[in-house]
C-alpha positions in Angstrom: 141.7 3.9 194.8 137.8 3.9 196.2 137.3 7.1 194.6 137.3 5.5 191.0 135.3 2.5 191.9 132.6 4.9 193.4 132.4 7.2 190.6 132.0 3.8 188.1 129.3 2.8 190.1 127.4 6.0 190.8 127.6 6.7 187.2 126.4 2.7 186.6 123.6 3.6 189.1 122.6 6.9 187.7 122.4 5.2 184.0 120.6 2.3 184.9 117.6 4.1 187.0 117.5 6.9 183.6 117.0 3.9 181.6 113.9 1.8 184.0 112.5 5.5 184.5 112.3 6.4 180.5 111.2 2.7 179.6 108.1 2.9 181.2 105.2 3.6 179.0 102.2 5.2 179.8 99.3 6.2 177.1 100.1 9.7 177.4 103.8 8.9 176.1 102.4 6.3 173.3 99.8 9.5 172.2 102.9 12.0 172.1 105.2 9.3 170.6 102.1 9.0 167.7 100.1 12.1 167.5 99.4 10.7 163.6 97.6 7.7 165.3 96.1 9.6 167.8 94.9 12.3 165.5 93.4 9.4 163.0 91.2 8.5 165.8 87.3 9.9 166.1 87.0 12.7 168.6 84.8 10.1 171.0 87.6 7.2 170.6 90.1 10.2 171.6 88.6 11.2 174.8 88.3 7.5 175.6 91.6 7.2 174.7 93.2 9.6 177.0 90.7 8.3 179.6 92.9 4.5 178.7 89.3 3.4 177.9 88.0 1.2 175.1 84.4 0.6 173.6 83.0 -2.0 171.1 83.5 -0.9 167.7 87.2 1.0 168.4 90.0 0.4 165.9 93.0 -1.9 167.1 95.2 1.4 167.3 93.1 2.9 169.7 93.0 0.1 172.0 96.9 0.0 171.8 97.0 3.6 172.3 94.6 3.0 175.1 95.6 0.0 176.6 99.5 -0.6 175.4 101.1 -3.4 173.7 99.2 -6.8 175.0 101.1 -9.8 176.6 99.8 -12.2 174.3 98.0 -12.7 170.9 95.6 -15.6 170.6 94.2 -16.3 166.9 90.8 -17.7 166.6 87.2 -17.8 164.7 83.9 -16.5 166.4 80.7 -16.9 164.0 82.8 -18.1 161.2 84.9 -14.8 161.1 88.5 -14.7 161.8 89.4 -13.0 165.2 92.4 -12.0 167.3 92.3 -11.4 170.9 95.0 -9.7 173.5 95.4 -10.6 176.7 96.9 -8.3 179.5 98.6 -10.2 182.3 98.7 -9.0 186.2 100.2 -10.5 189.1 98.8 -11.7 192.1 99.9 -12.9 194.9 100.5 -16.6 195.4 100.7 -17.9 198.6 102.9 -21.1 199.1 99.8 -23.8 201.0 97.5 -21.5 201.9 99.5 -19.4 204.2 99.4 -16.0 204.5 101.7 -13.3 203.8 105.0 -13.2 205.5 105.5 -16.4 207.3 102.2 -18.4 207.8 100.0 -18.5 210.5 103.0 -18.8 213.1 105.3 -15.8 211.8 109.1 -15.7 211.6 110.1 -17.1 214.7 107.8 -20.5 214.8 104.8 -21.2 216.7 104.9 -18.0 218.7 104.1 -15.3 216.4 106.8 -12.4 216.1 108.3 -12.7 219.2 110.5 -15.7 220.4 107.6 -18.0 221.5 109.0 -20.7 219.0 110.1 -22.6 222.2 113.7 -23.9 221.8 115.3 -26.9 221.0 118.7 -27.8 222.7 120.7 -30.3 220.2 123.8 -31.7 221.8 126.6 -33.5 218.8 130.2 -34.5 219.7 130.1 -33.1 223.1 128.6 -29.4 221.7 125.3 -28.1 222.5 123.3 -26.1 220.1 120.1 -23.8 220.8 117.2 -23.6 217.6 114.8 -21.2 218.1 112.0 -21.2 215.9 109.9 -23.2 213.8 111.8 -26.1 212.7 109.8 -25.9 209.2 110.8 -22.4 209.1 113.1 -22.2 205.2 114.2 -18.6 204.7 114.6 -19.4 200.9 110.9 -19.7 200.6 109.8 -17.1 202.7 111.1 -13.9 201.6 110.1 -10.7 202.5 108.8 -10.1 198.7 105.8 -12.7 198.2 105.7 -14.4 195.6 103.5 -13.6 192.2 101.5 -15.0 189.2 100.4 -14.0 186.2 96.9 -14.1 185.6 95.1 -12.1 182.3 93.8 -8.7 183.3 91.8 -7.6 180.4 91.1 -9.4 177.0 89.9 -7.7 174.0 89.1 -9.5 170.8 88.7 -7.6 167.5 87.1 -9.2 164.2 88.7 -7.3 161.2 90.3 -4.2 163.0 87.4 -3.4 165.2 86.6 -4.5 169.0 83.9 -6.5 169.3 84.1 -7.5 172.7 86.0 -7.0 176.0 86.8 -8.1 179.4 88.3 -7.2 182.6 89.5 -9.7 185.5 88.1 -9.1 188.9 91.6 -8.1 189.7 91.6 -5.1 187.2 
């Protein structure tokens, strides 16, 4: 009866890290995917291409090739021409207060650090006694062992027409 039920989800398992592992785009797979694009490109945009580099002056396909599809689109007008900048998002860290990274300045266990230096707390109810050990603040919903993240944009590029004419990376690129 396991046997079945094991199979099913190996075979789930198998299928689902095939898909994640082919989903993930690179600009060597979007140049293979579109040698016609690539091919259309000058031989200078195509080395900074398979460099994922941009200049001023580079087509909106060779930034795609280059860079991938953006997470946004913003419309707007710079010296009375019509313009379209892409923003890539990254995620940083955020740190719930100003703690750091896993449990605050006092670790898992309260105000002892790692260890068990949280001091107890003996809690007597109805005739039964009850031990906490720890910091009393301590939530384990909040603090996880995977911190918590927010977007924040990467790398802009605005073109005017079909051509760059500016760019910018984030100080966490």
């Amino acid at each position: 009866m396991k046997r079945p039920f094991l199979f099913k989800a190996l075979t789930f398992g198998l299928s689902a890290s095939a898909l994640i592992l082919t989903s993930c785009e690179t600009t060597e797979s979007r140049i293979s995917d579109h040698p016609d694009v690539f091919n259309s490109l000058s031989p200078r945009d195509q080395q900074l291409v398979r460099n994922s580099q941009i200049r001023t002056g580079m087509s909106q396909n060779g930034v795609w090739l280059a860079w991938g599809k953006p997470d946004q689109k913003v419309v707007g007008v710079m010296h009375g021409r019509q313009t379209e900048t892409w923003i890539y998002v990254t995620y940083v860290p955020a740190y719930g207060y100003g703690y750091g990274y896993p449990y605050g300045p006092y670790g898992p266990w309260g105000w002892g650090g790692w260890g068990w230096g949280g001091g107890a707390v003996i809690h007597a109810h109805h005739g039964h006694s009850f031990v906490f050990v720890g910091s009393p603040y301590y939530d384990p919903f909040y603090y996880s062992y995977i911190p918590p993240s927010v977007p924040v944009p990467d790398r802009t590029v605005t073109f005017s027409g079909d051509r760059v004419v500016s760019f910018q990376f984030s100080k966490y690129h």
